[in-house]
C-alpha positions in Angstrom: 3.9 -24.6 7.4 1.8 -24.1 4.3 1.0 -20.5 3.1 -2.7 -20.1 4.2 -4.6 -17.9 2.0 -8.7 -16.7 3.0 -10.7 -14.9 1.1 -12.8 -12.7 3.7 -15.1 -9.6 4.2 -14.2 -6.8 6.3 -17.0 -4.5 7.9 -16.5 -1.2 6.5 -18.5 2.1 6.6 -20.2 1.9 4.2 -20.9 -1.5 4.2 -19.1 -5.2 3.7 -15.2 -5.3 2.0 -13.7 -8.0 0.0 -10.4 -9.0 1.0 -7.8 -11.5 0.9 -5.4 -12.4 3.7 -2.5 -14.2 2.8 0.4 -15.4 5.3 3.9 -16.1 5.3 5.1 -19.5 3.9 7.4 -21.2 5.3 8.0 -18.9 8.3 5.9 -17.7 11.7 4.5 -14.1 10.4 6.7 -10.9 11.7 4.9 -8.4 11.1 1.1 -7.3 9.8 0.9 -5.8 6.5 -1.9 -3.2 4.2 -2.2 -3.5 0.8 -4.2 -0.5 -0.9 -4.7 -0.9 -4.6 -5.0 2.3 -7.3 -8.1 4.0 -8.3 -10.9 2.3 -8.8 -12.3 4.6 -11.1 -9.7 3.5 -13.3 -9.9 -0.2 -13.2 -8.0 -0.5 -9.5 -8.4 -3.8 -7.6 -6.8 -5.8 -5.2 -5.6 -7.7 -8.0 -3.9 -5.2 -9.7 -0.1 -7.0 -10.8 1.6 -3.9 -8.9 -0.6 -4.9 -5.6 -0.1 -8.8 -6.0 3.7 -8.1 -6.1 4.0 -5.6 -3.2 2.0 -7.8 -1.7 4.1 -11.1 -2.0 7.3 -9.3 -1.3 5.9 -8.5 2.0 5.3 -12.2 2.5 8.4 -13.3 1.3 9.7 -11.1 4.1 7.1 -12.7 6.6 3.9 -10.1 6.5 0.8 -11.5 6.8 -0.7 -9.3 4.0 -4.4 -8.2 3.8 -5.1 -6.9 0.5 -8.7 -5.5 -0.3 -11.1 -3.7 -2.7 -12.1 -0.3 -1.9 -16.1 0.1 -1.7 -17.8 -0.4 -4.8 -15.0 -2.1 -6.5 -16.2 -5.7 -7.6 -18.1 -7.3 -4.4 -17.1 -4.9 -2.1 -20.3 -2.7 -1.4 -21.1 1.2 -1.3 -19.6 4.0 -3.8 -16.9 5.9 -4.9 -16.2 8.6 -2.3 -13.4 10.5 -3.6 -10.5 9.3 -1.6 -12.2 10.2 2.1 -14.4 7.3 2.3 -11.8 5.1 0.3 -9.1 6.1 3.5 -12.1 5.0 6.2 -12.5 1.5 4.2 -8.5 1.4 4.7 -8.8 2.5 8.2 -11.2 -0.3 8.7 -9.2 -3.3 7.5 -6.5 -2.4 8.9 -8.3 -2.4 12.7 -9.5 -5.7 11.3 -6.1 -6.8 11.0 -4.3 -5.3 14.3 -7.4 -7.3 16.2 -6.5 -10.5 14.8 -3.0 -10.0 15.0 -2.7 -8.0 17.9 1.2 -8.5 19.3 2.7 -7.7 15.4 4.2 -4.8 14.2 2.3 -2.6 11.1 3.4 -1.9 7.6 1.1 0.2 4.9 1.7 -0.2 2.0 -0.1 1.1 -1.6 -0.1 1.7 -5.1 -0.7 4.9 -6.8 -3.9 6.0 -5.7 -3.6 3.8 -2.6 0.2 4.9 -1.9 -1.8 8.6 -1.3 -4.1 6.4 1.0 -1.3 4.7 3.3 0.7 7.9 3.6 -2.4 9.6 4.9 -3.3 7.0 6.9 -0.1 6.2 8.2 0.7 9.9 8.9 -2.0 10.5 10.4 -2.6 7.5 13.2 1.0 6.9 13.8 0.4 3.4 14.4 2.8 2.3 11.3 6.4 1.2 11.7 6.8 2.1 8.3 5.6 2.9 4.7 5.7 2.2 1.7 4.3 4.0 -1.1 4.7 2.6 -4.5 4.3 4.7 -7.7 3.4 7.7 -5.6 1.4 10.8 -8.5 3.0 14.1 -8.3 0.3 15.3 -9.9 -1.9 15.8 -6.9 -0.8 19.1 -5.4 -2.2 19.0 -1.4 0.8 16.9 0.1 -0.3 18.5 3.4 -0.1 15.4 5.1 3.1 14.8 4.7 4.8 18.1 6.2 5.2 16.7 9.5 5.4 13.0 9.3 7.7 11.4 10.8 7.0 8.0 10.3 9.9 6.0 8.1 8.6 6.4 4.6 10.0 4.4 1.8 9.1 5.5 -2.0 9.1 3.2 -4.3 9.0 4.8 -8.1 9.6 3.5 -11.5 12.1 5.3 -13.4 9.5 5.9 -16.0 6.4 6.8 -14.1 4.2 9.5 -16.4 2.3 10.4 -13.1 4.9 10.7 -10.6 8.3 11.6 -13.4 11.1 11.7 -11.2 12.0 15.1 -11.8 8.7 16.1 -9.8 9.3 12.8 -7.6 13.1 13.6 -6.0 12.4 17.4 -5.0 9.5 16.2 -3.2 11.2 13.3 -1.3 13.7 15.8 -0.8 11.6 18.4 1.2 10.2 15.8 3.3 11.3 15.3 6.6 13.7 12.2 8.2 13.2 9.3 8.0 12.4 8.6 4.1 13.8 6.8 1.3 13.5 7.3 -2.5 14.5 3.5 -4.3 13.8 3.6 -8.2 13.4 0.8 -10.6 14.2 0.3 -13.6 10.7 0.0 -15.5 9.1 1.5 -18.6 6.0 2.9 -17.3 3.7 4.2 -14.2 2.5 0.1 -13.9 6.1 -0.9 -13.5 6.3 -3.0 -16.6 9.6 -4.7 -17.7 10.2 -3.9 -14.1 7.9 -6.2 -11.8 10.7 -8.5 -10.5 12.8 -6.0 -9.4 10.1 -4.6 -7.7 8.8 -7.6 -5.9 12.7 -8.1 -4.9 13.1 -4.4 -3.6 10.1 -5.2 -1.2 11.2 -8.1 0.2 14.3 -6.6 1.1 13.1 -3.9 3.3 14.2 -4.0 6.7 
């Protein structure tokens, strides 16, 4: 079966979302997955090389993976809204996705800025089976959310990341309750780069 790709918009709060859903290829989809993308005040889309690869890792492993730009990022409409209204347009897609695809298991997943998004959206609904947060910052301090989730969380971190350095990254993993999982790759920066592959190949392994 051919790998169907749609570009779609997803009612959100504060207005429409540009997305992109993207199934499996050759395989009937297992599972339902969220893509969040980094900030968008720093030049975060939904194409974003980190997203695009999280994201086809997932469909490798037979997601159907809806990817999708925060409000006010490119022709998604509204504002910035400092991470609150960024989780509601998050919230949003992914009730957009559970209705279409209402028998299959979720996975969160998100980069950077977004990987702050999934955890707190994941943590907080409990309606995840897993996630995944990719090139989580240390440098935010409230990690409130996670104190008492127990959700299977799996971090994903370069072994170079100048906002999440894994000497900040591992004590915190460490602290966090059961389940979790700390997998590092190889890579020379925050963006994964020299590393890309190996992440894509990481992701499509998770089981």
């Amino acid at each position: 079966m051919p790998r169907r790709i749609e570009s779609l918009f997803v009612a959100g709060p504060a207005g429409r979302l540009e997305a992109l859903l993207e199934e499996p290829e050759d395989l009937a989809p297992r599972e339902i997955a969220l893509v969040c993308h980094p900030h968008p005040q720093h030049g975060g889309t939904m194409h974003n090389k980190v997203v695009y690869r999280i994201a086809r890792g997932l469909r490798r492993a037979g997601a159907v993976v809806l990817r999708f730009n925060y409000r006010g990022v490119n022709l998604s409409e509204g504002t910035y809204d400092h991470g609150e209204g960024e989780l509601d347009d998050a919230r949003a897609c992914l009730a957009y996705l559970r209705e279409r695809y209402p028998a299959l298991p979720v996975t969160l997943a998100g980069f950077s800025f977004g990987s702050r998004i999934v955890l707190r959206l994941g943590c907080g609904s409990g309606e995840a089976r897993r996630i995944i947060a990719a090139g989580f910052p240390s440098i935010f301090k409230d990690r409130s959310y996670l104190d008492n989730c127990t959700v299977p969380r799996i971090f994903v971190q370069s072994t170079h990341d100048q906002y999440g350095p894994l000497a900040e990254i591992e004590p915190i993993v460490a602290t966090l309750p059961e389940p979790k999982r700390l997998i590092l790759i190889e890579a020379q920066d925050h963006f994964f780069a020299g590393g890309l592959e190996q992440l894509e190949e990481a992701i499509a392994g998770l089981h």
